[in-house]
C-alpha positions as CSV (number, residue, x, y, z in Angstrom):
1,X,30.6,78.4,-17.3
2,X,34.0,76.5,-17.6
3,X,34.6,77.1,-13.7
4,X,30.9,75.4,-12.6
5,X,31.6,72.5,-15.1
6,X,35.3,72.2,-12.9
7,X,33.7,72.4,-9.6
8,X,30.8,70.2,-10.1
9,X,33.2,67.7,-11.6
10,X,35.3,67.7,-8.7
11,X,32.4,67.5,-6.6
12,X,30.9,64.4,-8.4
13,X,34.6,62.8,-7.9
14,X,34.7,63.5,-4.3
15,X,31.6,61.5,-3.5
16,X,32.6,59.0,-6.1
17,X,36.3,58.5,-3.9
18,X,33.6,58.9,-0.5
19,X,31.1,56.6,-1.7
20,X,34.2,54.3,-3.0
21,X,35.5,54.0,0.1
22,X,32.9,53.2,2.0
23,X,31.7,49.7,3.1
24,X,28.5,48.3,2.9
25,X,27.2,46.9,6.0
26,X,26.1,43.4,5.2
27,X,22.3,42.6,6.2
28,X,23.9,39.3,8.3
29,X,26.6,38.5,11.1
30,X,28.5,35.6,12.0
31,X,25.7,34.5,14.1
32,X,23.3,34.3,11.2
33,X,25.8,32.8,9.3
34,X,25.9,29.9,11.9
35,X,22.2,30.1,12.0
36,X,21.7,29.5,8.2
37,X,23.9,26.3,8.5
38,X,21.9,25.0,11.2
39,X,19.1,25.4,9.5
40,X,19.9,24.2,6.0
41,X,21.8,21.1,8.0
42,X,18.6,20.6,9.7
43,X,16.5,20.2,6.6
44,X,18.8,18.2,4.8
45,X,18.6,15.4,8.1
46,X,14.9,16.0,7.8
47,X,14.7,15.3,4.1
48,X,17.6,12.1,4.2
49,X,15.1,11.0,7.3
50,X,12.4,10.9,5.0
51,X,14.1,9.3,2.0
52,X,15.2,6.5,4.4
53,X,11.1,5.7,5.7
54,X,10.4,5.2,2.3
55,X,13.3,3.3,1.2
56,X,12.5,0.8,4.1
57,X,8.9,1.5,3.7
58,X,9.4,0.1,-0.2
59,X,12.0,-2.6,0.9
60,X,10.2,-4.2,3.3
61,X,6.6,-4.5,2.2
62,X,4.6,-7.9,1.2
63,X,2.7,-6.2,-1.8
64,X,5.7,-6.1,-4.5
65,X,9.1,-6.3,-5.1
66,X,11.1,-2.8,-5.2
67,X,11.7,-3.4,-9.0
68,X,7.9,-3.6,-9.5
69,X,7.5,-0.6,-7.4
70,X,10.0,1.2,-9.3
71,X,7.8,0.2,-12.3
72,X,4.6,1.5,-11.6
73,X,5.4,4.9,-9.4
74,X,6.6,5.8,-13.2
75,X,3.1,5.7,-14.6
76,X,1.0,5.7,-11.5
77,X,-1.1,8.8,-12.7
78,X,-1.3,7.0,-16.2
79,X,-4.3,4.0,-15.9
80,X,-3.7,2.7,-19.5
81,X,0.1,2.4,-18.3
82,X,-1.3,0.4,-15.4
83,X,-3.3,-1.7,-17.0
84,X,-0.8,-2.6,-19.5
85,X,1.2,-3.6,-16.7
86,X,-1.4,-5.7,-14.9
87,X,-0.7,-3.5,-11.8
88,X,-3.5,-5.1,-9.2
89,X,-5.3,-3.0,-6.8
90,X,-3.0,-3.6,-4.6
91,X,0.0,-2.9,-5.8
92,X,-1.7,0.3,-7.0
93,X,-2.8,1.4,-3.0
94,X,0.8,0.7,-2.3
95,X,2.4,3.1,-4.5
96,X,-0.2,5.9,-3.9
97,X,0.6,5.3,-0.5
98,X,3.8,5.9,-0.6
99,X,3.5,8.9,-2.4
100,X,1.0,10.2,0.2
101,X,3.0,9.8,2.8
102,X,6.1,11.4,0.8
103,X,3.8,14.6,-0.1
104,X,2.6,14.9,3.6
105,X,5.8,14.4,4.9
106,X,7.1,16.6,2.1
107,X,4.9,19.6,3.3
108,X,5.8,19.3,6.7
109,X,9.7,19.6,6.1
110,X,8.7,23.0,3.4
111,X,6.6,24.1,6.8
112,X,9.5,23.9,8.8
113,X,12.0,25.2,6.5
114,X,9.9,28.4,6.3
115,X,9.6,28.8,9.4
116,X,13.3,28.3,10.7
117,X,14.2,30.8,8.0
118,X,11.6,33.6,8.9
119,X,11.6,32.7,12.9
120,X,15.0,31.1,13.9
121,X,17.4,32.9,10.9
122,X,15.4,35.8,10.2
123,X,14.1,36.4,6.7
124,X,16.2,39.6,5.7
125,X,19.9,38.1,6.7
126,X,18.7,34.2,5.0
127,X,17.5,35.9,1.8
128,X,20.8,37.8,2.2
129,X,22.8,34.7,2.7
130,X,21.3,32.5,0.2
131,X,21.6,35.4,-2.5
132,X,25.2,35.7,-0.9
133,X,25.9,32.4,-1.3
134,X,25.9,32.6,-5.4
135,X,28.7,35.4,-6.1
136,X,30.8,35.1,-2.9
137,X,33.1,32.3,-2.5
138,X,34.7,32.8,0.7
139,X,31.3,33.2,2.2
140,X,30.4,29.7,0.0
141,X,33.4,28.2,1.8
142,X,32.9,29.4,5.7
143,X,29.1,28.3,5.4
144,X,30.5,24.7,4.0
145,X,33.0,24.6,6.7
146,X,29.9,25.5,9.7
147,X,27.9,22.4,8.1
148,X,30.8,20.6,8.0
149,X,31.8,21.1,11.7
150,X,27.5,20.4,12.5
151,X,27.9,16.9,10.6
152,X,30.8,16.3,12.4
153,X,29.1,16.9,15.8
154,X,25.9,15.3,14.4
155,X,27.9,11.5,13.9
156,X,29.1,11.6,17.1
């Protein structure tokens, strides 16, 4: 009995040492690294696009000032909040406006996001990445550097 508890512990260590020495393939390349930049760079110039419209959308309209605006997108889905602030029908359109055009817009750039992650990245390696991403910071860091080096083509 001694002699099997002996061999099957130095058969558990062997493939303990094996397994040990062993990498694991990672589900992404290089190429899906780059990919994953891309992509995440993409949707962040979608979604800075986007604030911009409806900065300039909220700067430059005739209804209301943007403090006023500021005002009542706080309590637009609260009509006892608007009446105690003497929003006018107007003003009211306005900021529902705004915020339809900031959900629809919103939707598209969620669309597209999906979509470059399943189609352009592949779902497997982005999940891989992005869970990556949280517990490996030389990975952190050479992602960084590919959207740094896409921002830096992007300005020129």
């Amino acid at each position: 009995m001694k002699l099997f508890k002996f061999f099957l512990s130095v058969v558990l260590l062997n493939a303990a040492i094996i397994s040990y020495g062993q990498t694991v393939k990672p589900a992404f390349n290089d190429e899906d690294l780059k990919k994953y930049a891309i992509t995440m760079d993409s949707v962040k110039s979608m979604q800075d696009m986007l604030n911009t419209a409806i900065t300039e959308m909220v700067q430059k309209n005739t209804v209301m000032k943007v403090d006023r605006y500021n005002a009542l997108f706080k309590v637009i889905d609260d009509p006892a909040k608007l009446a105690e602030a003497s929003a006018t029908p107007e003003e009211v359109g306005f900021v529902k406006q705004v915020a339809e055009k900031r959900t629809t817009e919103t939707a598209s750039i969620t669309a597209t996001f999906q979509k470059l992650a399943k189609e352009y990245v592949g779902l497997k390696a982005f999940n891989a990445i992005k869970k990556s991403l949280n517990t490996d910071q030389a990975l952190k860091e050479k992602v960084d550097a590919l959207t740094k080096e896409l921002e830096s083509k992007g300005g020129e």
